[in-house]
N, CA, C and O atoms as CSV, one atom per row, in Angstrom:
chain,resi,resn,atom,element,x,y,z
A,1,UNK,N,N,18.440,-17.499,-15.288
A,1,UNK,CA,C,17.074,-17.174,-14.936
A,1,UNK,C,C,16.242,-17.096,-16.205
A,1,UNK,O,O,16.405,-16.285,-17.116
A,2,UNK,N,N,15.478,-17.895,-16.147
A,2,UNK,CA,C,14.003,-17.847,-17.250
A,2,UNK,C,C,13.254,-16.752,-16.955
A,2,UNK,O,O,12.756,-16.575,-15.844
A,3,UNK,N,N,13.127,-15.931,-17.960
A,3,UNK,CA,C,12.103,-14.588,-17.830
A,3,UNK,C,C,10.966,-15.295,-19.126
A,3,UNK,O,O,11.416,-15.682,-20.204
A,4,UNK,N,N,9.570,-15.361,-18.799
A,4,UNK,CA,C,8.367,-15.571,-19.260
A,4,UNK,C,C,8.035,-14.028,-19.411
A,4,UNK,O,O,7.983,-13.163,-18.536
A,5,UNK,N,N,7.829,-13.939,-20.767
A,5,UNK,CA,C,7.184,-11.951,-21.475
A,5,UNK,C,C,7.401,-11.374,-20.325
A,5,UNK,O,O,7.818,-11.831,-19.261
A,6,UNK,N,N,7.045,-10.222,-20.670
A,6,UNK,CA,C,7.420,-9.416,-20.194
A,6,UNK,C,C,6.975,-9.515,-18.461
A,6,UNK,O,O,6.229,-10.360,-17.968
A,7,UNK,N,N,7.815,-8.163,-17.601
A,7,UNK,CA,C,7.360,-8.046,-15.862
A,7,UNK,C,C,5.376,-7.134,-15.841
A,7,UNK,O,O,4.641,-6.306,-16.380
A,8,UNK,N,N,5.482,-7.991,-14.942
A,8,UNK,CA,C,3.853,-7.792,-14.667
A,8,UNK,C,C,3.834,-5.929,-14.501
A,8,UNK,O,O,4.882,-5.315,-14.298
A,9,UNK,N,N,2.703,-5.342,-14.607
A,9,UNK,CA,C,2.774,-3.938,-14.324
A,9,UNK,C,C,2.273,-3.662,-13.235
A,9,UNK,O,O,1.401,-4.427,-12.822
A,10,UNK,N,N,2.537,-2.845,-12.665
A,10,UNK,CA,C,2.358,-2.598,-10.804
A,10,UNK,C,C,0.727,-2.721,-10.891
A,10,UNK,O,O,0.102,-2.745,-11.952
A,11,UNK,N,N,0.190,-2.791,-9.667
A,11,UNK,CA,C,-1.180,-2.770,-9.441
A,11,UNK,C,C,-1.426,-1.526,-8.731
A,11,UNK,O,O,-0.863,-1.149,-7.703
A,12,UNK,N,N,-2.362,-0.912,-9.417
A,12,UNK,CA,C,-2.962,0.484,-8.651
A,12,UNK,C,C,-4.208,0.455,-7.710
A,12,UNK,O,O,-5.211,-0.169,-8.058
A,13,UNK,N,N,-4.166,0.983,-6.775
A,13,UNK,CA,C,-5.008,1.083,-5.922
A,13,UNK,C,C,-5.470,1.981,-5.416
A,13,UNK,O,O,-4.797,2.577,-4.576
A,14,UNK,N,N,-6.507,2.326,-5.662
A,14,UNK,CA,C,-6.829,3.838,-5.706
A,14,UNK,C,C,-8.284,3.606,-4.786
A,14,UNK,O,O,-9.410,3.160,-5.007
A,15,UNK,N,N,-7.315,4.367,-3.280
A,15,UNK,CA,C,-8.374,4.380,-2.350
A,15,UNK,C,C,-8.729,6.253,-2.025
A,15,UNK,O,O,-9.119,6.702,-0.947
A,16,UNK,N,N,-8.516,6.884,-3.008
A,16,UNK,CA,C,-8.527,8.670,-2.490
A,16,UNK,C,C,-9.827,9.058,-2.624
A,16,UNK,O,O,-10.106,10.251,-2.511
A,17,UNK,N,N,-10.718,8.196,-2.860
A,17,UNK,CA,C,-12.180,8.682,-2.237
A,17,UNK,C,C,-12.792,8.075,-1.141
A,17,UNK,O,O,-13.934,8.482,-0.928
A,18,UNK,N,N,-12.400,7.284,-0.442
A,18,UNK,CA,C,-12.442,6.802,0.288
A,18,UNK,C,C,-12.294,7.196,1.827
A,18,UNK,O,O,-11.268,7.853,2.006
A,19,UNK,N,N,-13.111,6.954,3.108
A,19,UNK,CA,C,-12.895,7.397,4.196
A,19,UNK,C,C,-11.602,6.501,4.504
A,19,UNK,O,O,-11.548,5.347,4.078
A,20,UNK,N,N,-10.298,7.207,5.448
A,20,UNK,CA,C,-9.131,6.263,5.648
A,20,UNK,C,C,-9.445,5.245,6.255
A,20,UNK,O,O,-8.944,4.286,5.667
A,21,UNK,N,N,-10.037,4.918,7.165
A,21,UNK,CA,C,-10.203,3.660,7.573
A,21,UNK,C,C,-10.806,2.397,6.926
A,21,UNK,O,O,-10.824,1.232,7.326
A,22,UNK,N,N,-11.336,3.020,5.714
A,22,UNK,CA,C,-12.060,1.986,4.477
A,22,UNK,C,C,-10.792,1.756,3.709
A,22,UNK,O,O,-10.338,0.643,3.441
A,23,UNK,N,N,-10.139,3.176,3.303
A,23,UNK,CA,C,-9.072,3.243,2.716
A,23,UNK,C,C,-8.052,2.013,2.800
A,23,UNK,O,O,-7.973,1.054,2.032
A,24,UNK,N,N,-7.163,2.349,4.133
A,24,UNK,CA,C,-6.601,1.340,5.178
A,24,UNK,C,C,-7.402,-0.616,4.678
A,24,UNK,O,O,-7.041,-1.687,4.190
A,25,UNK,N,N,-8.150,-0.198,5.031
A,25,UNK,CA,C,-9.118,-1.732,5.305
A,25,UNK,C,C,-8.377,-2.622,3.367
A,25,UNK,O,O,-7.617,-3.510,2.982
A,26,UNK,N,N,-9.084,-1.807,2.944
A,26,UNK,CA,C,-9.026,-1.665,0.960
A,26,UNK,C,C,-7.909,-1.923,0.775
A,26,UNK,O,O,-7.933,-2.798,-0.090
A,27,UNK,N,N,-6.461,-1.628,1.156
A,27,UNK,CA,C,-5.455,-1.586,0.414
A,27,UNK,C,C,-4.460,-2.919,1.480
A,27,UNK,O,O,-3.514,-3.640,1.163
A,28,UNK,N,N,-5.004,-2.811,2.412
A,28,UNK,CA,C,-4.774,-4.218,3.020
A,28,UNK,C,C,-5.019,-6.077,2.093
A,28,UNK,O,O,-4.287,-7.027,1.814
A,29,UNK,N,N,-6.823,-5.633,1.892
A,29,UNK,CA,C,-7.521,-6.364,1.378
A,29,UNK,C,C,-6.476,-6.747,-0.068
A,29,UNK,O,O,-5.986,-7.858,-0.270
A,30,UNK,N,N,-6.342,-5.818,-0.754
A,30,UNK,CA,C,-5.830,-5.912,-1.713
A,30,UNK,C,C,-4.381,-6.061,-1.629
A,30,UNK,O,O,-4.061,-6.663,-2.654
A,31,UNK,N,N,-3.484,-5.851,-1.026
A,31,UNK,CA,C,-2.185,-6.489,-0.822
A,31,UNK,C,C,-2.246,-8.159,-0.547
A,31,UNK,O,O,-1.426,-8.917,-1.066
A,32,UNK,N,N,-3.201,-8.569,0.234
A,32,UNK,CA,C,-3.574,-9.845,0.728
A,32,UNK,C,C,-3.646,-10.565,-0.593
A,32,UNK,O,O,-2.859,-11.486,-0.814
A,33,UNK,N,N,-4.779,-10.105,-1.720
A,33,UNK,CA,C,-4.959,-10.647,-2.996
A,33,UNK,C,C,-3.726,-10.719,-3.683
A,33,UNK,O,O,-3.425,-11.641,-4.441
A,34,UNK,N,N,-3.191,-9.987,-3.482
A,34,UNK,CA,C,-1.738,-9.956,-4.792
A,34,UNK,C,C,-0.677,-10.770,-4.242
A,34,UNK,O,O,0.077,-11.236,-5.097
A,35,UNK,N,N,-0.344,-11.151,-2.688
A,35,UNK,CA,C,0.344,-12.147,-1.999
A,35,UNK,C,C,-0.055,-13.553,-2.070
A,35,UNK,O,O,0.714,-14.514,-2.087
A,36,UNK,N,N,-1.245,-13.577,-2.105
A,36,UNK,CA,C,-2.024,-14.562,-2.454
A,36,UNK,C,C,-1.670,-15.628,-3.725
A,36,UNK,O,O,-1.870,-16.843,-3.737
A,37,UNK,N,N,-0.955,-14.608,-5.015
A,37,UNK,CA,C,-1.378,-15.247,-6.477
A,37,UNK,C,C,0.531,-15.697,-6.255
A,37,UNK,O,O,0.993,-16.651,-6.881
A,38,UNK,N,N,1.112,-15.142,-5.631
A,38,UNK,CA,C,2.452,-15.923,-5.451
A,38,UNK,C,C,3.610,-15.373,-6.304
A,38,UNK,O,O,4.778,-15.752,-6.217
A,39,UNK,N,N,3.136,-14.428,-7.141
A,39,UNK,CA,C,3.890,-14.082,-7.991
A,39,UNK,C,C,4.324,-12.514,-7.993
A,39,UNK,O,O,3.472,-11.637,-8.132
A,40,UNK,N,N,5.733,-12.215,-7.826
A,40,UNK,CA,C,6.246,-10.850,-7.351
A,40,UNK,C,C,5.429,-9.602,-8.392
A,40,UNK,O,O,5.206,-9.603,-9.602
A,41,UNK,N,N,5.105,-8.529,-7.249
A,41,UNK,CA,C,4.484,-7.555,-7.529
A,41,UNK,C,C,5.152,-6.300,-6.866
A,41,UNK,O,O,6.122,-6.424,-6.118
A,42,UNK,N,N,4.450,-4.771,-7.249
A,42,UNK,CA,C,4.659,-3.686,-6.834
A,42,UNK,C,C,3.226,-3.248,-6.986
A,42,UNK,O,O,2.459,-3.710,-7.831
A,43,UNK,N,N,2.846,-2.081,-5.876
A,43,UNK,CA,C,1.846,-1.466,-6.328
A,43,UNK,C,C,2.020,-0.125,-6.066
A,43,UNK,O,O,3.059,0.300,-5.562
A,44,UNK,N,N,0.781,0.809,-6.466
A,44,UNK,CA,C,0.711,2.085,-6.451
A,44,UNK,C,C,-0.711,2.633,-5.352
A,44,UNK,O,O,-1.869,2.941,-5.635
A,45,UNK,N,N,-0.267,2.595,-4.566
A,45,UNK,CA,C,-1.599,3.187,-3.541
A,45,UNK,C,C,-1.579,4.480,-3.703
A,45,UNK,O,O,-0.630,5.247,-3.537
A,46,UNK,N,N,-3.348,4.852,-4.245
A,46,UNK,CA,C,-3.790,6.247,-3.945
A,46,UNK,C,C,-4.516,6.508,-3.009
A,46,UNK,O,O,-5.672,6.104,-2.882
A,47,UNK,N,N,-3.675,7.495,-1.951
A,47,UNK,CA,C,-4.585,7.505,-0.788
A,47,UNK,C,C,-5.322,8.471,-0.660
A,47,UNK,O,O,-5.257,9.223,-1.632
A,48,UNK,N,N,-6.233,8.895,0.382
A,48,UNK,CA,C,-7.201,9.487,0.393
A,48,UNK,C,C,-6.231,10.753,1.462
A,48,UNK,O,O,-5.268,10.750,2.229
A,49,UNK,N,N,-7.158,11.658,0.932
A,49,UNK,CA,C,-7.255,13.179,2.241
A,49,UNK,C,C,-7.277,12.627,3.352
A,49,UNK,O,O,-7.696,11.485,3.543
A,50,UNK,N,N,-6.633,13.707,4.579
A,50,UNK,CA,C,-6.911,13.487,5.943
A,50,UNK,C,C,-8.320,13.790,5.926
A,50,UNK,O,O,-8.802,14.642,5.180
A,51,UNK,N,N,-9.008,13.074,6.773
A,51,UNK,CA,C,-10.367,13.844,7.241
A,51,UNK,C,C,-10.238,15.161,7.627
A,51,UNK,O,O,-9.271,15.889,7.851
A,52,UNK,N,N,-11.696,15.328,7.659
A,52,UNK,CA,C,-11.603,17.032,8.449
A,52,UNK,C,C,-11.793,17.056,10.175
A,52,UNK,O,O,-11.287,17.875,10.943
A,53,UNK,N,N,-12.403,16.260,10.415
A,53,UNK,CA,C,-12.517,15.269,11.642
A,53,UNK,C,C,-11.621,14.228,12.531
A,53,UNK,O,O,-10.525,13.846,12.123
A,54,UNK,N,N,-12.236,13.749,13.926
A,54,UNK,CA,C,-11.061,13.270,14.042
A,54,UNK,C,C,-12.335,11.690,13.451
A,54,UNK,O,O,-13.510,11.758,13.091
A,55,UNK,N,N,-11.632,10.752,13.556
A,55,UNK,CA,C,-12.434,9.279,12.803
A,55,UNK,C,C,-12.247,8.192,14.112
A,55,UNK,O,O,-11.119,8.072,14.591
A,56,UNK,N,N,-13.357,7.424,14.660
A,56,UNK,CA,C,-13.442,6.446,15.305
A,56,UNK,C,C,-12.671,5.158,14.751
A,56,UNK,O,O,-12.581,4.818,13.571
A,57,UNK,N,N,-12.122,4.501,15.906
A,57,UNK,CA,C,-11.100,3.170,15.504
A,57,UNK,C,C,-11.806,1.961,14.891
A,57,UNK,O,O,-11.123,0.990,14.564
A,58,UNK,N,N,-13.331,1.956,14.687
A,58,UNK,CA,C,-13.887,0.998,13.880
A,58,UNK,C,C,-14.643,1.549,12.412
A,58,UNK,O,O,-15.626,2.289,12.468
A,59,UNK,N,N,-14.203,1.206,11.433
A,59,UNK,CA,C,-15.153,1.552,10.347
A,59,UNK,C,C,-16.540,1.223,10.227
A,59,UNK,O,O,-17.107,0.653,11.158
A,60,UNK,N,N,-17.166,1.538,9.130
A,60,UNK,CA,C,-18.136,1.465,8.752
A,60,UNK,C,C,-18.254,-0.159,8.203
A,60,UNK,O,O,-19.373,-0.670,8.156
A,61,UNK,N,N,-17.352,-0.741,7.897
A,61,UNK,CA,C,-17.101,-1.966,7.370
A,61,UNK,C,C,-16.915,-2.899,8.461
A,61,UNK,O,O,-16.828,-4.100,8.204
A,62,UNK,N,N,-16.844,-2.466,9.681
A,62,UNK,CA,C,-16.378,-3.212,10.831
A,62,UNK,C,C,-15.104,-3.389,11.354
A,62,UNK,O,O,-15.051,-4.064,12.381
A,63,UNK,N,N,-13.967,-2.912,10.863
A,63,UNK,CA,C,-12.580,-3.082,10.545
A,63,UNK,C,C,-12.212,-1.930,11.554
A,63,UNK,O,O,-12.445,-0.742,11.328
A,64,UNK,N,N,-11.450,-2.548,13.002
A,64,UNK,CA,C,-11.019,-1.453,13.899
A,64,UNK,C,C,-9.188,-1.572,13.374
A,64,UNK,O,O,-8.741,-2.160,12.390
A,65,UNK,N,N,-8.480,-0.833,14.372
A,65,UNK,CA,C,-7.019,-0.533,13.704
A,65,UNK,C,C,-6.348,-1.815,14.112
A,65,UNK,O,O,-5.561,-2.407,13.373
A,66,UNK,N,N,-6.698,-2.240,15.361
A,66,UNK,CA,C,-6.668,-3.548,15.458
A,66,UNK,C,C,-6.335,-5.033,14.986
A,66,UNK,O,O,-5.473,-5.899,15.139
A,67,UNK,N,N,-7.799,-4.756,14.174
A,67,UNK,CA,C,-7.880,-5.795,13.218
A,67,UNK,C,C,-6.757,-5.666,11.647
A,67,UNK,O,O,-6.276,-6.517,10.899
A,68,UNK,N,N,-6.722,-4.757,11.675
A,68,UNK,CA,C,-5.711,-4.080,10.697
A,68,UNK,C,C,-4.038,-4.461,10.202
A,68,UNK,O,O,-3.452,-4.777,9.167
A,69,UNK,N,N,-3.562,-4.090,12.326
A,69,UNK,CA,C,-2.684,-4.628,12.466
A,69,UNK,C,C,-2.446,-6.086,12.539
A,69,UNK,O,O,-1.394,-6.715,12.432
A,70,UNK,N,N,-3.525,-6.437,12.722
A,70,UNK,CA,C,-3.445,-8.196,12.603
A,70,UNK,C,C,-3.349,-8.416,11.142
A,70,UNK,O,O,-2.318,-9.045,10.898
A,71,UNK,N,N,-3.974,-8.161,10.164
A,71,UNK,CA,C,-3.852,-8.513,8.872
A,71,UNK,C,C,-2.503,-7.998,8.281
A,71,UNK,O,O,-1.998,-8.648,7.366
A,72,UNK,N,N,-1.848,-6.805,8.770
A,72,UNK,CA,C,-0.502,-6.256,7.855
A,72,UNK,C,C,0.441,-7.766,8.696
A,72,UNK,O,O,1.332,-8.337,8.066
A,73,UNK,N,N,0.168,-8.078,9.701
A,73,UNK,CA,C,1.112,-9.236,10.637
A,73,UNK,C,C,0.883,-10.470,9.641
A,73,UNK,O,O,1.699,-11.364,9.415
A,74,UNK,N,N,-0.328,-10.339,9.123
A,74,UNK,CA,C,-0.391,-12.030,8.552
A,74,UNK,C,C,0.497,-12.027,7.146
A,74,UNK,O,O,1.452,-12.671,6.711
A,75,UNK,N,N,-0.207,-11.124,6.756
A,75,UNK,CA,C,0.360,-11.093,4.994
A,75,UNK,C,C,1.720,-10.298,4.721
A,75,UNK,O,O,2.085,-10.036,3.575
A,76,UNK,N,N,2.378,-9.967,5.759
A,76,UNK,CA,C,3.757,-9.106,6.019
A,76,UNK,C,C,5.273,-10.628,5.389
A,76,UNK,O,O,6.390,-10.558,4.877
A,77,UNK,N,N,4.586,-11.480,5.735
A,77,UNK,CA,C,5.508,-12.429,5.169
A,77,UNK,C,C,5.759,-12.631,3.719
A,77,UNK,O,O,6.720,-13.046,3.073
A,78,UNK,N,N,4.640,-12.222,3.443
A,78,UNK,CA,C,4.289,-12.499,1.786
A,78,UNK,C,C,4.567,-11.382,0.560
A,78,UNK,O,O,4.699,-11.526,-0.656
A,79,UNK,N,N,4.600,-9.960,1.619
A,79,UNK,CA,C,5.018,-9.180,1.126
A,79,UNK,C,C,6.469,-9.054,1.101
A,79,UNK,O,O,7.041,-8.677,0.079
A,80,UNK,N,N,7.013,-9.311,2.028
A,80,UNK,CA,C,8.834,-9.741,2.733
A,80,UNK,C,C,9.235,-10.400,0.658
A,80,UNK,O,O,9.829,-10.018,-0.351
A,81,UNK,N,N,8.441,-11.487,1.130
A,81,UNK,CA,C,9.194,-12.399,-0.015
A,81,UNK,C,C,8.651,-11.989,-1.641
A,81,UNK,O,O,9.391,-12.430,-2.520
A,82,UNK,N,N,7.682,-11.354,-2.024
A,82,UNK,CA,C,7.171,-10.795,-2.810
A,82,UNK,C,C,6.856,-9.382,-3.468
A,82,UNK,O,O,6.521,-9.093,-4.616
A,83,UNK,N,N,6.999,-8.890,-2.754
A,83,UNK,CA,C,6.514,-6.971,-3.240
A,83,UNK,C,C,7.816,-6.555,-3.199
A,83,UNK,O,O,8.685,-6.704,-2.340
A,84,UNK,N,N,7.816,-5.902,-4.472
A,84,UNK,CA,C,9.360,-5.493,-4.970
A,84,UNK,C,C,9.024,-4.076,-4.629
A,84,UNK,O,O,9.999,-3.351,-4.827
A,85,UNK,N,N,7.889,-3.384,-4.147
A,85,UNK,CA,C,7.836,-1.587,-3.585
A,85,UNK,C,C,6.417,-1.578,-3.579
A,85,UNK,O,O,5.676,-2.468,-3.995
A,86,UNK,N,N,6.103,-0.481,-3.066
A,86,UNK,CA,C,4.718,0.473,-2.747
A,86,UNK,C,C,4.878,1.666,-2.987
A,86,UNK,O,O,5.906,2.192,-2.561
A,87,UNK,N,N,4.133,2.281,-3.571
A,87,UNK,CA,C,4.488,3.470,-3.624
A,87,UNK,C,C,3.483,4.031,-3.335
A,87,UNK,O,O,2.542,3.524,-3.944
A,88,UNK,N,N,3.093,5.099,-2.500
A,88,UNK,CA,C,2.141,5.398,-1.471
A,88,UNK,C,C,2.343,7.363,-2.167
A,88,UNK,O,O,3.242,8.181,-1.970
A,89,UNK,N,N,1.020,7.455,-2.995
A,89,UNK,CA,C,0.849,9.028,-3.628
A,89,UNK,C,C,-0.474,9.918,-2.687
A,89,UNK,O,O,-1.628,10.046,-3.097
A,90,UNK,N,N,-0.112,10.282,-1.790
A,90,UNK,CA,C,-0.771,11.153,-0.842
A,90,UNK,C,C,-0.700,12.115,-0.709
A,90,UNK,O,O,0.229,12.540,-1.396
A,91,UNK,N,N,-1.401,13.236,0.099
A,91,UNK,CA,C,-1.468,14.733,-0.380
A,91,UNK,C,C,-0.756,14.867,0.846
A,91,UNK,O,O,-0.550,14.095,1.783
A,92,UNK,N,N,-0.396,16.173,0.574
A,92,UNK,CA,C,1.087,17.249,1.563
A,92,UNK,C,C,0.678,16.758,3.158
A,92,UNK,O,O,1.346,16.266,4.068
A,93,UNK,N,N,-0.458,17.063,3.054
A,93,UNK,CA,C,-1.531,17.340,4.547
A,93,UNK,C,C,-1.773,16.301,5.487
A,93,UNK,O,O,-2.400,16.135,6.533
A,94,UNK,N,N,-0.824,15.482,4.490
A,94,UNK,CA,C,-1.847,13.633,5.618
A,94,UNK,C,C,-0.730,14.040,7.296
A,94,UNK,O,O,0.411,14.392,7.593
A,95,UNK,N,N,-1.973,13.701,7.912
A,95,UNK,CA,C,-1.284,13.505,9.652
A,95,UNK,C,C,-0.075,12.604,9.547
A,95,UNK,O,O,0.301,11.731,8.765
A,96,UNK,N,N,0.500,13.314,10.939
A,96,UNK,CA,C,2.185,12.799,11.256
A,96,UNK,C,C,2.154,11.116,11.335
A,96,UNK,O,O,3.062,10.399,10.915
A,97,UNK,N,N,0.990,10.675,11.924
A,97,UNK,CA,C,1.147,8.825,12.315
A,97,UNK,C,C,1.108,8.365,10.572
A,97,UNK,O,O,1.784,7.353,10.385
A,98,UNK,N,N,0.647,8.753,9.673
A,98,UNK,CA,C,0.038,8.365,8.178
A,98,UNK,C,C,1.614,8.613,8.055
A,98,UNK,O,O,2.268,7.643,8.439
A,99,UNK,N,N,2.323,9.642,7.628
A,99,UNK,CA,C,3.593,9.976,7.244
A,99,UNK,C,C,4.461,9.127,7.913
A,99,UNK,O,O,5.451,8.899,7.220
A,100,UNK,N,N,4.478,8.591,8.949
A,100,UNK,CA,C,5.511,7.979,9.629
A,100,UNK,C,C,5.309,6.441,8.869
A,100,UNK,O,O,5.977,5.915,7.979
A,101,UNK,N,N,4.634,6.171,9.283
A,101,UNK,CA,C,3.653,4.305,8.536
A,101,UNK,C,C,4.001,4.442,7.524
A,101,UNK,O,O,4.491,3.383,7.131
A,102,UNK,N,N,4.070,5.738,6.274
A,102,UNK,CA,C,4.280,5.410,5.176
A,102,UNK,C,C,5.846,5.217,4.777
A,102,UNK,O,O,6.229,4.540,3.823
A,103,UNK,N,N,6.624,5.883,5.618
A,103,UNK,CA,C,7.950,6.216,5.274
A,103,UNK,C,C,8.623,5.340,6.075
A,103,UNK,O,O,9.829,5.475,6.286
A,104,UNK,N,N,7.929,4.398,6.575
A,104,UNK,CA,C,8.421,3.002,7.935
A,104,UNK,C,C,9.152,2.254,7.010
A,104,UNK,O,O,10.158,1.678,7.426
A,105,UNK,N,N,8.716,2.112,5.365
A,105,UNK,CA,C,9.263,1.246,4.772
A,105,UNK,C,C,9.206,0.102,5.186
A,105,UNK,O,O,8.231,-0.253,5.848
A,106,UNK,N,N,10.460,-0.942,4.838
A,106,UNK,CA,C,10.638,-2.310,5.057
A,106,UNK,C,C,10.612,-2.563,7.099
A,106,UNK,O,O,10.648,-3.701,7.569
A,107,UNK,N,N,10.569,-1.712,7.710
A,107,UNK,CA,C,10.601,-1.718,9.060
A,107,UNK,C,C,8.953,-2.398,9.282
A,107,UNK,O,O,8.594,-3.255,10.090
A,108,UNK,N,N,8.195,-1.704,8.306
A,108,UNK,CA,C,6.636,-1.788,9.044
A,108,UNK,C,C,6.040,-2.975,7.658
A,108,UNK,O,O,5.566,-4.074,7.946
A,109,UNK,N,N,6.177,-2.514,6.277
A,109,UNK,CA,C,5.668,-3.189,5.394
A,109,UNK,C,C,6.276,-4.250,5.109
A,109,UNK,O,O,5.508,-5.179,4.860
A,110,UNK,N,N,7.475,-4.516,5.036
A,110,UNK,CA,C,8.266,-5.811,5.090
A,110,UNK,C,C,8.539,-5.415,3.215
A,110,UNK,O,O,8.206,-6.396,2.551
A,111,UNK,N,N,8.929,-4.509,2.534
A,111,UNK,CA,C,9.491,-4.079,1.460
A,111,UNK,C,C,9.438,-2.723,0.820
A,111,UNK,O,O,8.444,-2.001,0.897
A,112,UNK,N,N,10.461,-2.423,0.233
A,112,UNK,CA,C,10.547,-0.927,0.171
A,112,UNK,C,C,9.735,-0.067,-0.594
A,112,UNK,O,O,9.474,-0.266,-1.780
A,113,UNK,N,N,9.388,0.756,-0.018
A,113,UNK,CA,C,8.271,1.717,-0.378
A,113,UNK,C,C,8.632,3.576,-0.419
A,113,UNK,O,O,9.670,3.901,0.158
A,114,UNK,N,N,8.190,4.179,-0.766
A,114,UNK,CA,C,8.416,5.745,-1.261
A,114,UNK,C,C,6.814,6.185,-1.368
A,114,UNK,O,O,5.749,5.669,-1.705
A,115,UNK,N,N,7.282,7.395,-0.898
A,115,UNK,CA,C,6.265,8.504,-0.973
A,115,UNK,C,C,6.619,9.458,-1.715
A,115,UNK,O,O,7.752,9.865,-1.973
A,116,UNK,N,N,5.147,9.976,-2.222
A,116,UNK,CA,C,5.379,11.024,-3.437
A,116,UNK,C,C,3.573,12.137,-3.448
A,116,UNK,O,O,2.557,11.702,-2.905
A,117,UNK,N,N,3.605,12.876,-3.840
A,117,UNK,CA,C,2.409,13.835,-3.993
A,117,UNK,C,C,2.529,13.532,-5.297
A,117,UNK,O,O,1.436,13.880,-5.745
A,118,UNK,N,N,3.286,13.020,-6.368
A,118,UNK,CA,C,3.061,13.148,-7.889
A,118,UNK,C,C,3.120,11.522,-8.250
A,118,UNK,O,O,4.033,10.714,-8.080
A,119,UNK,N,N,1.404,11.315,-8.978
A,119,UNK,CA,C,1.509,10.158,-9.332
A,119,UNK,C,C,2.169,9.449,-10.535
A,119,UNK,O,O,2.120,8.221,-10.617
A,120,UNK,N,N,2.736,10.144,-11.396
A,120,UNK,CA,C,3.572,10.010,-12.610
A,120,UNK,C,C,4.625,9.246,-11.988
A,120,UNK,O,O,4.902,8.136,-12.443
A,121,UNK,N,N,5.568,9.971,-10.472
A,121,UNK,CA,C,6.624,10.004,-10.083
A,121,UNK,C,C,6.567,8.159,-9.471
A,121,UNK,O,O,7.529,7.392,-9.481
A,122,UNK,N,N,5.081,7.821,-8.963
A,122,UNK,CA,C,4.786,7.137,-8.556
A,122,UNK,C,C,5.330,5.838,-9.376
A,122,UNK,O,O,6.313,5.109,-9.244
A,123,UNK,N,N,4.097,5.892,-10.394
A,123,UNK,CA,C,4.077,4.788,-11.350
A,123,UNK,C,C,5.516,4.495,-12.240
A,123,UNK,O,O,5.836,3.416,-12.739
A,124,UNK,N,N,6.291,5.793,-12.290
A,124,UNK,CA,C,7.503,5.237,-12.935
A,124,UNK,C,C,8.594,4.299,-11.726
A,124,UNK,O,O,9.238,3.254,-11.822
A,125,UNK,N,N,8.397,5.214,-10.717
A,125,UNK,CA,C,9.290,4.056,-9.348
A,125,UNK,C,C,9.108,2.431,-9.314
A,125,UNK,O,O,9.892,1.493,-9.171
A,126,UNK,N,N,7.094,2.597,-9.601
A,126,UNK,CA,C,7.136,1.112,-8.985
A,126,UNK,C,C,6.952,0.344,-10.371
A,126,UNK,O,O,6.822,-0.878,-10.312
A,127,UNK,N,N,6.930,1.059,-11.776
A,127,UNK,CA,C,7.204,-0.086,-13.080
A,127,UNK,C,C,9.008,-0.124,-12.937
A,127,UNK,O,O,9.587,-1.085,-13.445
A,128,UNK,N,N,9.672,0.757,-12.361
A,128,UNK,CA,C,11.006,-0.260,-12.370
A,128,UNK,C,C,11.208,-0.968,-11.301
A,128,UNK,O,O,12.401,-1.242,-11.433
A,129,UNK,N,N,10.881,-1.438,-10.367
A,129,UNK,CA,C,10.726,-1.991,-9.494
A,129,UNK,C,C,10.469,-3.446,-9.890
A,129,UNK,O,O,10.909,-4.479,-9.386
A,130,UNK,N,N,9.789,-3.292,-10.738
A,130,UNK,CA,C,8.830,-4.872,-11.630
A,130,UNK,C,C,10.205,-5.238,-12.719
A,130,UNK,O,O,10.832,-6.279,-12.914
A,131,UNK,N,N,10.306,-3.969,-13.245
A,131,UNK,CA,C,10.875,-4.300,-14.508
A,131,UNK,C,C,11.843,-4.668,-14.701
A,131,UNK,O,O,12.108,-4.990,-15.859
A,132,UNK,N,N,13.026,-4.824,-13.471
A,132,UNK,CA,C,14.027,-5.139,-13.546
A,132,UNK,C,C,15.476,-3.933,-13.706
A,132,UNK,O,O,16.628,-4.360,-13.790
């Protein structure tokens, strides 16, 4: 195996100001981009607080859960063959459906992923993940 310099460094994504359903929308969007360039990756999603509220199934962006699930269906192949982890840094509090989706792993994302409240814990998981 030919290794070209060094492994790429995870991509961060930092949706924790963000309402979740923009959130969601955002880190989709951006998995799509990094499947896109063809070349194996990991990233680091920062997610946002639960609301304090409950939140309607269409965003502000137009993006219902729907449409959502259609996009994790399209680009789920690309992640299969490409994303060496996710690492998903969210606070204690996120609702049971958020905790379940995140900890679905390779069942739901199509590659392995970990949860953590500490983003240090984060970024060291998914630079070995890259790094070999």
């Amino acid at each position: 195996m030919d290794i070209q310099g060094a492994a790429p460094a995870p991509r961060e994504i930092d949706t924790s100001g963000l309402p979740m359903d923009q959130a969601q929308a955002l880190v989709l969007d951006e998995l799509r981009a990094l499947t896109e360039r063809a070349e194996p990756f990991a990233a680091i999603l920062l997610m946002p607080a639960p609301p304090e509220g409950r939140t309607s199934a269409a965003s502000a962006s137009g993006t219902s859960t729907a449409d959502r699930v259609r996009t994790l269906k399209l680009i789920r192949p690309g992640l299969t063959a490409l994303c060496r982890g996710l690492a998903f840094v969210a606070p204690a509090d996120i609702p049971a459906e958020r905790a379940e989706a995140i900890h679905s792993g390779e069942q739901l994302w199509g590659c392995p992923t970990m949860a953590t409240q500490d983003v240090t814990a984060a970024r060291a998981w998914a630079g070995a993940r890259v790094g070999g």
